[in-house]
C-alpha positions, -999 to +999 in steps of 0.1 A: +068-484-626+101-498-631+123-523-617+146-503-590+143-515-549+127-483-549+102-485-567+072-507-572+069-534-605+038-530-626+022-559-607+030-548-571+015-509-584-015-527-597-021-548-567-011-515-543-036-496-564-061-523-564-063-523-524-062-484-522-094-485-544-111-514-524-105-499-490-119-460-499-151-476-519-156-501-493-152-475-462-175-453-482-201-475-489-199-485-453-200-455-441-231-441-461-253-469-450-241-465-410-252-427-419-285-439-434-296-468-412-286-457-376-275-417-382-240-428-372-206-429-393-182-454-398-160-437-371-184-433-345-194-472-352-156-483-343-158-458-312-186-475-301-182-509-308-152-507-293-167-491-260-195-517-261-174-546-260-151-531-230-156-542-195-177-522-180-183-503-213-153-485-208-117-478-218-093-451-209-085-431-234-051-445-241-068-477-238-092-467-270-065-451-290-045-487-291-077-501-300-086-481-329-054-474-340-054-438-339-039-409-330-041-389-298-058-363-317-081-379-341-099-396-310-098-366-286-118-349-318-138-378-324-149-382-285-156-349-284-183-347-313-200-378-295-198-363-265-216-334-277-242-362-296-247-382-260-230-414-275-204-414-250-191-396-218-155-387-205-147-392-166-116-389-143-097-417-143-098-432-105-065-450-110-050-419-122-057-381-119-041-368-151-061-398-174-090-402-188-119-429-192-140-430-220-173-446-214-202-456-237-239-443-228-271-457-224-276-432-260-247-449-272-249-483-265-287-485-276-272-467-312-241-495-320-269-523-309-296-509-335-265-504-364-250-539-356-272-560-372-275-542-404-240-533-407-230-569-402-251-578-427-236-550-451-201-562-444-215-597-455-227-583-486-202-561-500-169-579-489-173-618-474-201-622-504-176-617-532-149-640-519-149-673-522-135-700-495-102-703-511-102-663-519-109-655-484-082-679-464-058-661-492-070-627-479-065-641-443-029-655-449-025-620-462-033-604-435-012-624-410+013-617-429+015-578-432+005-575-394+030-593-386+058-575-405+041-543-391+042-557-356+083-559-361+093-536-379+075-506-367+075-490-331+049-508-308+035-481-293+025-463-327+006-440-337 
C-alpha cells in the first residue's frame, strides 16, 4: 500500500483488512443464529438488550441512540419495525413534551430473555473460544486504546 502518512503499510492494510473481515462474518453469523433461534436480528437483540437492562425498561430515545451508537434515523426505523412486531412501544416523554421514551414490552422482554442464553453461548463459541488468555487481554488493551482515541478526538455527541 505504500509508505506515505496517507496511506496505509502492507501490515496496517492487512490487519485493517483482517478486522473488516472478522467483524461482517462474525455479525453475520450472529445475526443468522439470533434469526434462527429466537426470530430476532442482531439489531433488534442490541435494541432490546439495551431496553431490558434500563431502569424501568426504558430509555428515551436519545437516551437509546447514545447507547447503541446510532443515528437518529437508523433507530427511529428500527423502533418502528418493532413497534409494528410488539417488541417495544413509544410513549410521550413526561419530563418533556417534544421527547420520546422508548420502552421494552412484556413481547419483548420475554424475546431478549429466550435469545440470551443461546446467543451468549454463540458469542462464546465463535469469538472468546478462539482466543487465548494472552490473545484476549491483547484484544482488550486494544480496545481501550482506540476508544479512547475515539473519545478525543471525535465530537462527543456523535453520531
Amino acid at each position: 500500500m505504500g509508505d506515505s502518512g496517507n496511506r496505509l503499510d502492507e501490515r496496517e492494510y492487512q490487519v485493517w483488512r483482517a478486522f473488516h473481515r472478522m467483524h461482517d462474518k462474525l455479525a453475520l453469523a450472529l445475526n443468522q443464529h439470533l434469526q434462527q433461534d429466537a426470530g430476532i436480528s442482531e439489531s433488534d437483540f442490541q435494541v432490546l438488550a439495551a431496553l431490558a437492562e434500563a431502569p424501568r425498561h426504558a430509555l428515551r430515545a436519545r437516551e437509546l441512540r447514545d447507547e447503541l451508537q446510532w443515528e437518529k434515523s437508523r433507530l427511529a426505523h428500527q423502533i418502528r419495525r418493532m413497534e409494528q412486531r410488539g417488541l417495544v412501544a413509544r410513549d410521550d416523554c413526561p419530563e418533556d413534551g417534544r421527547a420520546a421514551t422508548v420502552r421494552i414490552t412484556d413481547v419483548g422482554l420475554n424475546t431478549v430473555r429466550g435469545a440470551a442464553r443461546a446467543h451468549a453461548a454463540r458469542v462464546r463459541e465463535l469469538f472468546f473460544d478462539a482466543l487465548t488468555p494472552a490473545q484476549l487481554d491483547a484484544f482488550d488493551e486494544a480496545g481501550a486504546a482506540v476508544l479512547e482515541r475515539l473519545r478525543q478526538r471525535c465530537p462527543a455527541d456523535a453520531p
